[in-house]
C-alpha positions in Angstrom: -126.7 79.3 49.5 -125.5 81.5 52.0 -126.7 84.7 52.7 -124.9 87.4 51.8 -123.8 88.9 55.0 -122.3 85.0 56.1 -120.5 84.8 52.9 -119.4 88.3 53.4 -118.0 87.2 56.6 -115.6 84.2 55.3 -114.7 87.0 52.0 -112.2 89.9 52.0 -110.7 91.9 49.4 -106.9 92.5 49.1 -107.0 95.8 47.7 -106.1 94.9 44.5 -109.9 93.6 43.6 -108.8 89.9 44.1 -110.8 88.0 46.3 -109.3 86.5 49.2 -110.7 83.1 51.4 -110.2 82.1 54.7 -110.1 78.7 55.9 -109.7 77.8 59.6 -109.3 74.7 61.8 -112.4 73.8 64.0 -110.8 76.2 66.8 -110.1 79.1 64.8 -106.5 78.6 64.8 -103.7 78.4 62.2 -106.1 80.5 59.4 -104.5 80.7 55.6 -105.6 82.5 53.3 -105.7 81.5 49.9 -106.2 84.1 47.0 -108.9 82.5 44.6 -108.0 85.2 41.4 -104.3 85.5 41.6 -102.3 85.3 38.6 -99.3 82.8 39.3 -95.9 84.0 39.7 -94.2 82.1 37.1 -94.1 82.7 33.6 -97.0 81.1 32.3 -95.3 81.6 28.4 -92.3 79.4 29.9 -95.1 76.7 31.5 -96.6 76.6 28.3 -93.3 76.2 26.5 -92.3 73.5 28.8 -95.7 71.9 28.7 -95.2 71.9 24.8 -91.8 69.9 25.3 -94.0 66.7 25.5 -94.2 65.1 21.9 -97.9 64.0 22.3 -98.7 67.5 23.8 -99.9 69.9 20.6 -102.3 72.5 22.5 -102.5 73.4 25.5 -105.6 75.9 27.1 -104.7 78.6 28.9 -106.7 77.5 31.9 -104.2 74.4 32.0 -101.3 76.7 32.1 -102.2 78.2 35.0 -103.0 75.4 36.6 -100.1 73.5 36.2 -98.2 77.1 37.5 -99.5 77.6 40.3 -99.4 73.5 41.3 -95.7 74.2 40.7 -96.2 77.3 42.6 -97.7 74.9 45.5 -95.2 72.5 45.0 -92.6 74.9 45.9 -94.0 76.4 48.3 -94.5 73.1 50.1 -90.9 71.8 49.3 -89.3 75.1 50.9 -91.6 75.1 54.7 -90.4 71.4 54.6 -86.7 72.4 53.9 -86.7 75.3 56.4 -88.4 73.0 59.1 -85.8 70.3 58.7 -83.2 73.0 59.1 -84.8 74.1 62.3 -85.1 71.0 63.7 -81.3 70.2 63.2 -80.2 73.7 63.9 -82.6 73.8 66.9 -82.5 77.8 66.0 -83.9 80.1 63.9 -82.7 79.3 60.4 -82.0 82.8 58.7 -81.0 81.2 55.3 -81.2 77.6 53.8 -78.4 75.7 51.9 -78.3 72.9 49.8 -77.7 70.9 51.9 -80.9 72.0 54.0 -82.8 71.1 50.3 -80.7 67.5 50.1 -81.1 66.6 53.8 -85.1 67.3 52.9 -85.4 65.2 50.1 -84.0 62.2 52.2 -85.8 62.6 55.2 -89.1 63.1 53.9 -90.4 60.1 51.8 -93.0 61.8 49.6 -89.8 64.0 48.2 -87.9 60.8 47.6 -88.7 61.0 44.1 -86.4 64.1 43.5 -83.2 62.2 45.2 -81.8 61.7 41.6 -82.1 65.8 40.7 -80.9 66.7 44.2 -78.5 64.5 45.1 -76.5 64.6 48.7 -73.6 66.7 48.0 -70.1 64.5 47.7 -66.4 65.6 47.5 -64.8 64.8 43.8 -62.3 63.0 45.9 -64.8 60.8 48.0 -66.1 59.8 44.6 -62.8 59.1 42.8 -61.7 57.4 45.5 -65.1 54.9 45.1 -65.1 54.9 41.8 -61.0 53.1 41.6 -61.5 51.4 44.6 -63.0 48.3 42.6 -60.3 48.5 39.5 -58.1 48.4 42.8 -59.5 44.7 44.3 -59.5 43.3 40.8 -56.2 43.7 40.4 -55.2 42.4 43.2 -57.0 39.1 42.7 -55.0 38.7 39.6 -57.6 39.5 37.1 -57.1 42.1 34.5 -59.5 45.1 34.2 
């Protein structure tokens, strides 16, 4: 255990009585702090409703709630420095705002997002797809066969 003035020294308080943790790489740089008794930011009623959607799901603990909130919280959080970092890179400037597009471009780029291509699809023109949907009736047809 550490004594109380070194644990002191990796502990502050945010004003609101929350305690806050530092972590640090091995040179001191790049420090994040992490806020051990936040609440999350999401709605844990709607988590909990959500959670419930799941047939086999019948109660659900509060301490689950928020822990699948603020994963989601993570998640996000994670999802939107990838996005804006793709956008810098192709911008190669500041990036005041991010599109869909940004988000889309993300989700192909980086592999361990690949499994949200389906719910954010590259963006398409309704012609590009029309045109690719009757392009195959269109060879068919030509071959003599009847669609």
């Amino acid at each position: 255990m550490l004594p109380a003035a070194e644990a002191d020294a990796n502990t502050e308080y945010n004003g609101h009585g929350d305690k806050d943790v530092e972590y640090a790489d091995a040179d001191g740089a790049d420090t994040v702090t992490e806020d051990t008794d936040a609440q999350p930011l999401l709605p844990l009623a709607r988590v909990r409703k959500i959670m419930k959607y799941d047939d086999e799901v019948t109660n659900v603990r509060e301490e689950a709630v928020v822990a699948v909130a603020r994963a989601a919280e993570l998640f996000l959080e994670y999802l939107v420095e990838e996005t804006y970092r793709e956008a810098s890179r192709q911008a190669r400037h500041a990036v005041k705002r991010l599109t869909y597009a940004d988000l889309s471009r993300t989700v192909r780029e980086i592999e361990a997002l690949h499994f949200l291509a389906d719910i954010v699809p590259e963006r398409r023109r309704v012609r590009d797809i029309l045109s690719f949907v009757q392009a195959p009736a269109k060879v068919g047809e030509e071959d003599g066969m009847e669609a």
